[in-house]
C-alpha positions as CSV (number, residue, x, y, z in Angstrom):
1,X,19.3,92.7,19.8
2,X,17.0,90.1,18.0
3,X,18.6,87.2,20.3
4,X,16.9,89.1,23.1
5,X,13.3,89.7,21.5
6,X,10.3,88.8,23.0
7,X,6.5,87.7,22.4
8,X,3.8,87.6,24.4
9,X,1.9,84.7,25.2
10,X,-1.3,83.6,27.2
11,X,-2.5,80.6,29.1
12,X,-5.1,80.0,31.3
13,X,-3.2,80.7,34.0
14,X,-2.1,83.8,32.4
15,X,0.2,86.3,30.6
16,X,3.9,85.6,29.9
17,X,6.8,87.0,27.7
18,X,8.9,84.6,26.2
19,X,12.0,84.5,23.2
20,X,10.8,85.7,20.2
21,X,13.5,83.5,18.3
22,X,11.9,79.9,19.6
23,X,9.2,78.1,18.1
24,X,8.1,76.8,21.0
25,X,5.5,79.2,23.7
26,X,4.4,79.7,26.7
27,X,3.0,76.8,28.1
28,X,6.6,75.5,27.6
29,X,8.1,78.3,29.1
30,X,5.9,77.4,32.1
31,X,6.9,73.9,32.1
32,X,10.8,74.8,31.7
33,X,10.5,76.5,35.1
34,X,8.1,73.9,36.6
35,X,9.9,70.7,35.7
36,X,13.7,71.3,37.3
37,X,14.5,67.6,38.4
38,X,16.7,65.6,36.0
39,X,19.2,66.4,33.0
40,X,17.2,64.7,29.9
41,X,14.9,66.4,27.9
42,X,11.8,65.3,26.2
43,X,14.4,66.2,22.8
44,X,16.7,63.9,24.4
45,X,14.6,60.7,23.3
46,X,14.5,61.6,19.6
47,X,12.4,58.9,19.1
48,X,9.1,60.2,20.9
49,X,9.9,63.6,19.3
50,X,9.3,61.8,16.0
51,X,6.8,59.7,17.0
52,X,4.3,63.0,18.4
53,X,5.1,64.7,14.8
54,X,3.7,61.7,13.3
55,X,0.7,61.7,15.3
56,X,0.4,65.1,14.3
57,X,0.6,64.9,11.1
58,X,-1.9,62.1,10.7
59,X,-4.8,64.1,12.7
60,X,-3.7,66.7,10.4
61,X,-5.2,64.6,7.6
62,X,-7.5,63.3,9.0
63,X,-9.1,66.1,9.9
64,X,-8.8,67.9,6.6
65,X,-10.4,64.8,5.1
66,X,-13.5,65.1,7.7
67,X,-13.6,69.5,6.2
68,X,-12.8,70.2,9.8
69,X,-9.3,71.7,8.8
70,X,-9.3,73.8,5.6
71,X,-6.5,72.4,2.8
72,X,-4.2,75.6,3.3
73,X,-3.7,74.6,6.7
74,X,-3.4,71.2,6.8
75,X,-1.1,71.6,4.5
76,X,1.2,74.1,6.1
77,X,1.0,71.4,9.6
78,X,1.6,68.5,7.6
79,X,4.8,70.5,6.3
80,X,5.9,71.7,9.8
81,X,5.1,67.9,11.3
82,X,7.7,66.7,8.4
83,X,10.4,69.0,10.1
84,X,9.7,67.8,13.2
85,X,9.9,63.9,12.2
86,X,13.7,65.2,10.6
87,X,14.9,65.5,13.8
88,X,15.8,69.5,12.7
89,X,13.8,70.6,15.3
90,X,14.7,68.5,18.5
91,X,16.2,71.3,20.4
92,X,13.0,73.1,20.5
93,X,12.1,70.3,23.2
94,X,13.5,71.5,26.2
95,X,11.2,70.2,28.9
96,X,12.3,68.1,31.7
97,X,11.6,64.7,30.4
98,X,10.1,64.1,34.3
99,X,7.4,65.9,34.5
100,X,3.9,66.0,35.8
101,X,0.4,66.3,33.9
102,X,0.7,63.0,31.9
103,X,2.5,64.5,29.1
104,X,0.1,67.6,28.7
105,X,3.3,69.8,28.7
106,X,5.4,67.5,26.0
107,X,1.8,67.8,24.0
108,X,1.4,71.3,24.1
109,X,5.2,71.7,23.0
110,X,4.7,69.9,19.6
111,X,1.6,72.0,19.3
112,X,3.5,74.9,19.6
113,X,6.3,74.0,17.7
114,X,4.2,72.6,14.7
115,X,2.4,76.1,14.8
116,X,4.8,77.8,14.8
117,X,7.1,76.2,12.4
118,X,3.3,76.2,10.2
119,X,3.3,80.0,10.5
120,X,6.8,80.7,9.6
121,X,6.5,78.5,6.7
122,X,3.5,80.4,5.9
123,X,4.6,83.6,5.5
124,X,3.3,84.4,9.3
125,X,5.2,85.7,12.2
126,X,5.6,82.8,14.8
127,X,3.2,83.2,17.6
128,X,0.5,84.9,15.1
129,X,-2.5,82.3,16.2
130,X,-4.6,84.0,14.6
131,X,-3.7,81.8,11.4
132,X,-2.6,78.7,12.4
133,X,-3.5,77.9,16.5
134,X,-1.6,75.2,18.4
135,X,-4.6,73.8,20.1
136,X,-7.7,74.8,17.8
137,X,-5.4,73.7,14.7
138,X,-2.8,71.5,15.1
139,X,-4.5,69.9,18.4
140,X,-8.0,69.5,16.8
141,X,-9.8,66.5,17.7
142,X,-7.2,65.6,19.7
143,X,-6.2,65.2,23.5
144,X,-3.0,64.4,25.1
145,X,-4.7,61.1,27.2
146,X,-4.8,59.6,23.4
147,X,-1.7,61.2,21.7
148,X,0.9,60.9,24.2
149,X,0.4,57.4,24.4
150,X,0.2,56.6,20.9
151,X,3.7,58.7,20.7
152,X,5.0,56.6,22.6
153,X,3.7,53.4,21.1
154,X,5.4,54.5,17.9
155,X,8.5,55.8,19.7
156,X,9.1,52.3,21.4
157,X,7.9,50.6,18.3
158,X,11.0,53.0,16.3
159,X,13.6,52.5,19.4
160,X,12.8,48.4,18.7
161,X,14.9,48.1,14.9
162,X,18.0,48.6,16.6
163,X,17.8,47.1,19.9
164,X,16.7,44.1,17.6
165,X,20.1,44.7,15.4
166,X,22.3,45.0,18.1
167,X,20.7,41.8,20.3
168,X,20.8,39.5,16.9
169,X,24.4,40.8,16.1
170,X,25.6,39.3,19.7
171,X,23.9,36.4,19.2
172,X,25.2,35.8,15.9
173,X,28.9,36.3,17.3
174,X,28.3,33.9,20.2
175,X,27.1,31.4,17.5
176,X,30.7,31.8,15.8
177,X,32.6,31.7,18.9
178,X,30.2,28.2,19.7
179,X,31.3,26.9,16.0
180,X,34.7,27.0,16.7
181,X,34.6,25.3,20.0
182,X,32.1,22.7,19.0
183,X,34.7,19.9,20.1
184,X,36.8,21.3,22.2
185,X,36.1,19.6,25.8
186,X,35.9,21.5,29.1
187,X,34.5,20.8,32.3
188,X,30.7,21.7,33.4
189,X,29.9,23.3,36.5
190,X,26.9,23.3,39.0
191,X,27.0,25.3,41.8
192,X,30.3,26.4,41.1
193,X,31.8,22.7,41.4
194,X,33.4,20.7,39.2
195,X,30.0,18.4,37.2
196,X,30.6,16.7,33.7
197,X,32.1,17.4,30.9
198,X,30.6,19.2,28.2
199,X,32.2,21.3,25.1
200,X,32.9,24.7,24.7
201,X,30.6,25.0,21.9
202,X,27.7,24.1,24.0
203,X,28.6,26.6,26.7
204,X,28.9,29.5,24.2
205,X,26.0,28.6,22.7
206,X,23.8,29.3,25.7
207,X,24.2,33.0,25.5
208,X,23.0,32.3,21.6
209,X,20.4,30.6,22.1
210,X,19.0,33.1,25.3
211,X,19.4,36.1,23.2
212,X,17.6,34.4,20.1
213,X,14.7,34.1,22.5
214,X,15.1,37.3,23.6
215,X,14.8,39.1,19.5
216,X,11.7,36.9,19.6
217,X,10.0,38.5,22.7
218,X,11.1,42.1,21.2
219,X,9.4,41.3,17.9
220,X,6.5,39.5,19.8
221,X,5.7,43.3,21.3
222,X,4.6,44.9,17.9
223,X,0.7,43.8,17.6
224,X,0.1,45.0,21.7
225,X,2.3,48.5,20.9
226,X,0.8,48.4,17.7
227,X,-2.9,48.7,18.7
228,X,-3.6,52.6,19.6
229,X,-6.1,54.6,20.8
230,X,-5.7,57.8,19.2
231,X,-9.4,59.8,18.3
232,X,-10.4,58.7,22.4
233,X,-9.6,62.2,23.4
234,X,-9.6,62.8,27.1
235,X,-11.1,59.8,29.0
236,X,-12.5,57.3,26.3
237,X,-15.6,58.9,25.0
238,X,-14.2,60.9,22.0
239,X,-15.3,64.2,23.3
240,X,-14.5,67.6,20.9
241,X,-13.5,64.6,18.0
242,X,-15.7,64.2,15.1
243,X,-17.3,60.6,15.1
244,X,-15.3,59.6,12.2
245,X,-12.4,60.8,13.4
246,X,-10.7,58.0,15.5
247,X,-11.2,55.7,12.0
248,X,-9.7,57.9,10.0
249,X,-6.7,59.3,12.3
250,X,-5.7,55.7,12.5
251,X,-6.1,54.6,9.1
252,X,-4.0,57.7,7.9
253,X,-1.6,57.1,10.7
254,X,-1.0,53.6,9.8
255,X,-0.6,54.4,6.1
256,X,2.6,57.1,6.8
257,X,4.2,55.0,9.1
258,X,3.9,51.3,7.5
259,X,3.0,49.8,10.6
260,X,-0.2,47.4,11.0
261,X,-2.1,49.5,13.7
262,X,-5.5,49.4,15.2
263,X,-7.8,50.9,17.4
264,X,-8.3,49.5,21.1
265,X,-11.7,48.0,21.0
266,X,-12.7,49.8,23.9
267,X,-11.3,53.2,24.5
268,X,-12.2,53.8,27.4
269,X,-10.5,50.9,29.0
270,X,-7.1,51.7,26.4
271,X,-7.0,55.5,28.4
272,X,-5.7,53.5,31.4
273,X,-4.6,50.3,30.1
274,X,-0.4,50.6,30.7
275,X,-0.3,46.5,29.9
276,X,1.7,47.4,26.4
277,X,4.2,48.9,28.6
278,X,4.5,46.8,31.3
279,X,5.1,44.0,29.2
280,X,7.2,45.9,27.1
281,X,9.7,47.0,30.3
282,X,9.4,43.1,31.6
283,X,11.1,42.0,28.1
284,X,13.9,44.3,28.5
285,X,14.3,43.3,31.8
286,X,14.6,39.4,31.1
287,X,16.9,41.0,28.2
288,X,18.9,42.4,31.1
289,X,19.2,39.7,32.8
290,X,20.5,36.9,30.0
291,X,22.9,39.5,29.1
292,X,24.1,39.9,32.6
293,X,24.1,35.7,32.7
294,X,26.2,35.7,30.1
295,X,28.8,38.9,31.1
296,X,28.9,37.4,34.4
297,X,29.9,33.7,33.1
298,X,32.8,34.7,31.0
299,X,34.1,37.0,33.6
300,X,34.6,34.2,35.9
301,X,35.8,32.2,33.2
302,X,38.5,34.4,32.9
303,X,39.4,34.7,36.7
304,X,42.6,35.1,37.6
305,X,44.1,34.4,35.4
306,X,46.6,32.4,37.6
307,X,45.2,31.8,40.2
308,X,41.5,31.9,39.1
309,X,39.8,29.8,36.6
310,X,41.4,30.9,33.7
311,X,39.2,29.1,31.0
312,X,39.2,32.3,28.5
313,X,41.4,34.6,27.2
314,X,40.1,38.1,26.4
315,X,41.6,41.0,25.1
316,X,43.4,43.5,27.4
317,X,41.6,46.7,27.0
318,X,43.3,49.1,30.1
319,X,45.2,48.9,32.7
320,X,43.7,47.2,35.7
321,X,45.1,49.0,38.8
322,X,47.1,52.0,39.6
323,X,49.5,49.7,41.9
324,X,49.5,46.6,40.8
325,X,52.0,45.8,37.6
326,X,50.4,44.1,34.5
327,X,47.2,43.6,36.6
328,X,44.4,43.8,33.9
329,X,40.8,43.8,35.2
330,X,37.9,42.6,32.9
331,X,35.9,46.2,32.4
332,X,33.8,45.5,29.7
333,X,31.5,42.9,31.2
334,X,31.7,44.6,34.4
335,X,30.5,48.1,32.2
336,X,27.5,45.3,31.0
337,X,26.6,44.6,34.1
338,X,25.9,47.9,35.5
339,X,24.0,48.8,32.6
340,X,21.8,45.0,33.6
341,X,21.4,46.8,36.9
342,X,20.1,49.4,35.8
343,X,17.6,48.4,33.2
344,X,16.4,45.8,36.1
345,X,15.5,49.3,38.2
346,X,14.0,51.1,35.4
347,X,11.2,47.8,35.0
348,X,10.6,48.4,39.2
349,X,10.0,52.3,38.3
350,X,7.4,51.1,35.1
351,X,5.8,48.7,37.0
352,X,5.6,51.0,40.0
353,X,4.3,54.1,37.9
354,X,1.5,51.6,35.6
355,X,0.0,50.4,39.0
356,X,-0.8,54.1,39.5
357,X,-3.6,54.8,37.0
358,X,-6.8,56.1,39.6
359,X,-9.9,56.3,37.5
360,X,-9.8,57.3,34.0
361,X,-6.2,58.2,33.7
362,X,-2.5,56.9,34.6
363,X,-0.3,60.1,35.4
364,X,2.7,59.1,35.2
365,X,3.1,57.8,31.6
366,X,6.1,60.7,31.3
367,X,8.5,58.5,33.6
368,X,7.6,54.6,31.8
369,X,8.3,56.1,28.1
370,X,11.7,57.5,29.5
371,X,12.6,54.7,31.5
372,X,11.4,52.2,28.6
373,X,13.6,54.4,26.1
374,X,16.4,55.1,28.1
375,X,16.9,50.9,28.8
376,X,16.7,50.3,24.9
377,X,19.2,52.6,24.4
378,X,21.4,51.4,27.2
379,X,20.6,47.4,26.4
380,X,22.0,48.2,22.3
381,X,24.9,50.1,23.6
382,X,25.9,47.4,25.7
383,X,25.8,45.3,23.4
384,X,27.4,46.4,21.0
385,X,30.0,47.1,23.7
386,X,30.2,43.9,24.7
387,X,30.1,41.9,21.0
388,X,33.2,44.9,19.3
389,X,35.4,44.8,22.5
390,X,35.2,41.3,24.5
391,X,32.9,38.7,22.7
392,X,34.7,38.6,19.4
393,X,38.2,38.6,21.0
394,X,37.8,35.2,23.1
395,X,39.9,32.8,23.0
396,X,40.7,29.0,24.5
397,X,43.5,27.0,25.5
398,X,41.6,24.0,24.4
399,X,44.4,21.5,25.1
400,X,45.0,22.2,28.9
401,X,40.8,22.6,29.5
402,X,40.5,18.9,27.9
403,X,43.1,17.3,30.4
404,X,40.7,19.0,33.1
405,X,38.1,17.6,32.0
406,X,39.6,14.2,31.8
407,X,40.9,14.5,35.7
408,X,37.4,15.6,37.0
409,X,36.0,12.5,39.1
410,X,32.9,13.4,37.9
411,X,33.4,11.3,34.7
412,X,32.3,8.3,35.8
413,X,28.3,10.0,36.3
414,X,28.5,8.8,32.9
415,X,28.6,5.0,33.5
416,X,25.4,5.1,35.9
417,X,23.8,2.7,33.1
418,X,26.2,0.1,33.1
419,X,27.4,-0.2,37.1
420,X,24.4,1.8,38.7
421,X,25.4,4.6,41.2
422,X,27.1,2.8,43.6
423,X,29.5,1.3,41.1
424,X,30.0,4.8,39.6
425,X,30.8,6.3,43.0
426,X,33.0,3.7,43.4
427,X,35.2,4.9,41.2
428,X,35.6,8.1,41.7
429,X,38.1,8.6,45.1
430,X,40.8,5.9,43.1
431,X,40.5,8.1,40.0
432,X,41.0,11.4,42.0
433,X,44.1,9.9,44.1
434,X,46.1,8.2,40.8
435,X,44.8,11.3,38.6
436,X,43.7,9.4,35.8
């Protein structure tokens, strides 16, 4: 039947049959049985799918523009690299998204898969190189120590517009929530003991003012992600790439995506430089961890609620315990949390993998873009969680947290100026035994 056609392929290691019905080849074929560790596939992060097919589609241009690739063929890539950036395509990425060779295996698939999607629109029969070649053609002047890493530049750089929407969204509904509580008194806390009074506006707006920051970092990553080193080729020097290439891949590059990029001043230092990436994964994690501030805060806000602190009310969203009556337990912080746990791991993994480079080439690239992607993704989820199903549904007894506030013998802190220290402490055991 056609569903179980084949076509033969070679490799430098050599000769395989593989579907006929795929656009991707052998090389990917290879790497499907190689690379048999995790469950997510290169096609799984959409994002660096589209952001290879750009790259693609830029050298495509470029080098038509330097006569090294004729019109007809440029054209047909550029077509098929349009197909790709659709997202049409992303099943034709199967590869284990942990896998070895620094991305040469995610490379060679959008080579394939541009070829052969370039053949079939054509006219051509899909694996006919003779007309449109994944690595002579579509790879020209190209290397995956430069591409892969400016894919996932613009992947990251792509995954940032809604991480940015979903951390301004929560901060904008933790504004609200501080706005109406800006005079409603409750009782501050150091080290989990009763301190000095303070309002509920102020407290909420914390988590505001900590995820602001946080949209600032984000943004603050575009000119270091933004500056590539694509035309570098395999360690630096530019080898098999026209001398005008690296100017003109980037210009064109920067002209289909929008984006202000630049070449790395010196390539050969860019091949191994993981800094973008580092720093990007250390600003998720400090994301993580003012989200999990504030997800851990409410939650013991809410304790109890009888015999805990009781200082929020939240909306019940489940049933809290398969024995226990009315028990509700507060899941969607706790659901926050674990994904704060995780995206605190996945910075350990980058920064473990980045301090791996040896000599003109860091290895492990494959495992920081999916960790980096897969915390984006887990961070705007959460959020978005968090703000729809818990944020927006808080409420305060304000009356009974103000007469708290008023018994706390920590009020008279606030008359140090008048009778010093000792005359404030003074106070304090008569007010806590009348209870005014």
């Amino acid at each position: 039947s056609a569903g179980n056609a084949t076509r033969t392929g070679h490799d430098c290691v050599g000769v395989l049959e593989g579907p006929a019905d795929v656009y991707r080849g052998i090389p990917t074929l290879r790497a499907l049985r190689n690379f048999t560790v995790g469950r997510v596939r290169v096609g799984d992060h959409p994002e660096l799918v589209r952001g290879y097919a750009l790259v693609k589609r830029a050298c495509a241009l470029a080098n038509e523009e330097l006569g090294l690739l004729d019109a007809d063929r440029a054209r047909l890539i550029t077509q098929s690299c349009r197909d790709v950036e659709s997202g049409a395509l992303d099943d034709q990425f199967p590869i284990d998204a942990l896998q070895g060779g620094a991305g040469t295996s995610t490379n060679m698939n959008v080579n394939e898969v541009v070829a052969n999607r370039a053949l079939e629109l054509g006219g051509h029969a899909r694996g006919d190189y003779r007309f449109i070649h994944p690595n002579d053609d579509v790879n020209r002047s190209q290397s995956t120590n430069d591409t892969y890493p400016t894919a996932c530049r613009l992947a990251i750089l792509d995954a940032l517009g809604p991480l940015l929407q979903s951390t301004r969204s929560l901060a904008r509904s933790f504004h609200r929530l501080a706005d109406r509580h800006a005079d409603d008194v409750t009782i501050g806390r150091t080290q989990l003991q009763d301190a000095v009074p303070m309002t509920f506006g102020q407290e909420f707006h914390v988590f505001a003012s900590l995820l602001k920051a946080d949209a600032r970092a984000l943004e603050g990553l575009r000119p270091t992600l933004e500056t590539i080193n694509l035309g570098a080729t395999a360690v630096g020097t530019g080898i098999c790439a026209d001398v005008r290439f690296r100017e003109s891949a980037v210009r064109h590059l920067a002209a289909i995506t929008g984006l202000a990029l630049s070449a790395a001043p010196d390539p050969v230092a860019a091949v191994t430089d993981m800094s973008a990436f580092v720093t990007t994964s250390s600003t998720l994690k400090n994301l993580a961890i003012h989200l999990k501030k504030a997800a851990d805060d409410l939650r013991l806000l809410n304790s109890g609620p009888h015999a805990g602190l009781d200082e929020i009310d939240v909306p019940a969203r489940q049933a809290g315990s398969s024995i226990m009556p009315g028990k509700v337990n507060p899941v969607i912080p706790e659901c926050v949390d674990q994904c704060c746990f995780m995206v605190i791991g996945m910075d350990a993994t980058v920064g473990m993998a980045s301090s791996e480079g040896q000599l003109q080439l860091n290895a492990f690239e494959p495992v920081v873009i999916h960790q980096i992607l897969t915390a984006m993704e887990l961070l705007g989820n959460a959020m978005d969680m968090f703000r729809e199903r818990y944020v927006a549904g808080i409420t305060v007894d304000t009356a009974r947290r103000r007469r708290y506030a008023a018994a706390s013998p920590s009020i008279p802190a606030a008359l140090h100026p008048v009778l010093g220290h000792d005359g404030s402490v003074a106070l304090a055991p008569g007010a806590t035994r009348s209870g005014r």
